[in-house]
N, C-alpha and C positions, 0 to 999 in steps of 0.2 A: 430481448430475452429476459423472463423473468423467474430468480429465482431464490433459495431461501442461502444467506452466506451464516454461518456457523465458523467463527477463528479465533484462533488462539494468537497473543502478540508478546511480545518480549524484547526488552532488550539484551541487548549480547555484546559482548566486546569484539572488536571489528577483528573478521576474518582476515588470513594472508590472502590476496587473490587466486593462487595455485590452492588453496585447499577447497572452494569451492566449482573452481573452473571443473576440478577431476569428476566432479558429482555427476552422474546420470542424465542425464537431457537439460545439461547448463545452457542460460542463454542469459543474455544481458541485455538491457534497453535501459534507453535513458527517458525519462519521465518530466511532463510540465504538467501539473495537475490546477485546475481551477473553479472554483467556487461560486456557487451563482446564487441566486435570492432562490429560496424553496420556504415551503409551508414550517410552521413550530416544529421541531424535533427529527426534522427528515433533513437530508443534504440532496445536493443539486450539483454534481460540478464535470466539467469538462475534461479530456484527460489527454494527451498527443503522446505515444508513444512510439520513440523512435530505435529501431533496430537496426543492424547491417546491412538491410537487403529492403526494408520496405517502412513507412509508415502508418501508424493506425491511428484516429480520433473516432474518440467515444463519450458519449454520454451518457452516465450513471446516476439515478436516482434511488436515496434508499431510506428506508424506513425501519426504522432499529424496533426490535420483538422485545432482545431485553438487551444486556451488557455485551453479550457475545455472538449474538444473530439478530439478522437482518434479512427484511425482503428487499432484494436489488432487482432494479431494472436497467440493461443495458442495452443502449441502440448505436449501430454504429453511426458516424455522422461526418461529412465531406468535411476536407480541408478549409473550403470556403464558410463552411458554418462554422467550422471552430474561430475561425479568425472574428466570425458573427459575434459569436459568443462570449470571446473571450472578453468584447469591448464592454460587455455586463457584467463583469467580479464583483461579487460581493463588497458593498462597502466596509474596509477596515481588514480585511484581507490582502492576500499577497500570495503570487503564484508557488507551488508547490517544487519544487526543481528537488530530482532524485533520480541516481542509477539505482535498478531495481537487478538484482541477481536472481534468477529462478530455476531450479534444479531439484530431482527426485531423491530420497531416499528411504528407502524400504516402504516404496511405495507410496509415498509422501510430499505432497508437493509444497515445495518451504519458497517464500520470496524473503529477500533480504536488501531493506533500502538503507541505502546509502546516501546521508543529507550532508551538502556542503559544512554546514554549521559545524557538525561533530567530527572529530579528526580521528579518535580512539572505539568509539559504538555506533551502533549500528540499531535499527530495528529487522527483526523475521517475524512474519507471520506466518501462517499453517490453516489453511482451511479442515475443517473436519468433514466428516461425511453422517458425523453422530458427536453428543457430548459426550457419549460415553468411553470415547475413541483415544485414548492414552497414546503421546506425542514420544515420537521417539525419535531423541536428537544424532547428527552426527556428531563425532568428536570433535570437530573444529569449531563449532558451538559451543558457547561460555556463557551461558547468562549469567544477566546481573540483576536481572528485575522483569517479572511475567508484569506484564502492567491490560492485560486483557481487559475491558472494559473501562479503564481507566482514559475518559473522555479526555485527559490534557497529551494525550499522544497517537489521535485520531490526527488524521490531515487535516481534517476541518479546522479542529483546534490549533492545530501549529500553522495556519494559512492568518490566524490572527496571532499569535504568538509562540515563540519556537521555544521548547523546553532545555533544560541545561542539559547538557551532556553527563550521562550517568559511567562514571568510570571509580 
């Protein structure tokens, strides 16, 4: 499926987990994201996420418009091809490991991952449906830094190097 992503990122200071579990259509899966050889400027990578009830692996390639969208392409893809694929990581890379929290509000669908590395923040991202779409946090929300475009806290980027923890 191919389509155009438009997101907003930030970091935040890490939520208590009861203040997002109460959110509107919460769910939680844990995340192993990976990196594959793709043409200049585009990514390539693999993704297994796992929930309480089922597993999903996916394949996403994307092609950044500007800072803040991109055309993505996602196909879903067999267990046994992930395991294919995963034996092709990107050289100098390292697999992405992440609980992802995702839940509504005000009509708004926010994911919030959560990386081993940082104990205190967190990132949330927000898809938009337009740029001109003004984000409307909940309160349990603290940012500390919108870092939207800023290439060093893409997953790509942190699958070679992970950034310090902003607190």
């Amino acid at each position: 499926m191919k389509k155009i992503e438009i997101e907003k990122k930030y970091v935040i200071e890490k939520p208590t987990p009861v203040a997002f579990k109460s959110a509107a259509e919460y769910n939680v899966s844990k995340i192993e994201q990976i990196y594959l050889e793709a043409p200049n400027g585009e990514t390539l990578r693999i993704r297994k996420r796992e929930y309480s009830t089922h597993t999903e692996y996916v394949r996403t390639h994307k092609k950044r418009i500007d800072k803040i969208s991109a055309v993505e392409t996602e196909d879903e893809i067999s267990a046994e091809e992930y395991s294919a694929y995963k034996q092709k990581i990107l050289h100098g890379t390292r697999p992405i490991i992440k609980k992802r929290h995702t839940f509504k509000y005000m009509g708004q669908l926010f994911e919030i991952d959560e990386y081993p590395e940082w104990k205190r923040s967190c990132i949330v991202e927000t898809e938009l449906g337009s740029r001109d779409v003004q984000v409307a946090f909940p309160d349990f929300i603290r940012i500390i830094k919108e870092v939207s475009g800023d290439f060093s806290y893409s997953n790509a980027a942190m699958s070679r190097h992970f950034p310090k923890e902003l607190v």
